[in-house]
N, C-alpha and C positions, 0 to 999 in steps of 0.2 A: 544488336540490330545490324549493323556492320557486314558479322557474319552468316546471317538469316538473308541477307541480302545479296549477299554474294554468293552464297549456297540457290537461291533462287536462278540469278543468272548463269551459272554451271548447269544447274537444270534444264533453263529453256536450251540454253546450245548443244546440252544433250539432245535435245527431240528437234536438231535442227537434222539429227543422221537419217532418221527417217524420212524426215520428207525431201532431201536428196536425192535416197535410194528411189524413191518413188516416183522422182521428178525422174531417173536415169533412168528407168525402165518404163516410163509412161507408154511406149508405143508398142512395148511390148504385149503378148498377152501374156498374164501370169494365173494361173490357176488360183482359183477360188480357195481350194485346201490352203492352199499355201499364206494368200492374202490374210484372207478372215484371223486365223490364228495370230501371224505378227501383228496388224493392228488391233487384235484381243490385249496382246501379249504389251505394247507401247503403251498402251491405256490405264492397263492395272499395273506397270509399272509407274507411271506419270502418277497414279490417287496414291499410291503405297507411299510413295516416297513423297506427295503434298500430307498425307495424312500425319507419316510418321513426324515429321516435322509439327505439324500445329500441335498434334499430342503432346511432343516436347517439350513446344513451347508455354503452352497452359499448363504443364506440367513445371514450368521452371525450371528442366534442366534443356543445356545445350543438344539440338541434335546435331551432334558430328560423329555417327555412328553409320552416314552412308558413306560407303566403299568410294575411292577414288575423291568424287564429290567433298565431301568434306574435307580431305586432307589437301584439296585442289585449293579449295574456300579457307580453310586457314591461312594457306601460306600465301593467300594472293591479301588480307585483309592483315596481315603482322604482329607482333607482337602489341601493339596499342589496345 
């Protein structure tokens, strides 16, 4: 639970980059092409990896099979 939990909070401060970026460029004008696609692209990142996890988890095994994320979330939650 620990590390389902911790792996969660790696996540949200993952999708803290985007909305930065977008708070930093607010005044700008950014072309539509461009827009649309990256928040396509954050979204179906964000369900992939909420999904890949509860599969996991109803599956009974650990997901620690996301990149970076997982090996962040183990070593911040320890050997216990």
């Amino acid at each position: 639970v620990r590390f389902n939990a911790q792996q969660a909070i790696f996540i949200d401060l993952l999708l803290i980059f985007p909305t930065l970026i977008g708070d930093a460029i607010e005044g700008e004008t950014v072309s539509r092409q461009l827009l649309e696609p990256s928040t396509n692209f954050v979204w179906i990142m964000y369900m992939s990896l909420v999904i890949y996890s509860v599969t996991s988890c109803l599956r009974g095994k650990k997901p620690d099979e996301i990149p970076f994320i997982s090996s962040f979330a183990e070593m911040s939650t320890g050997p216990f």
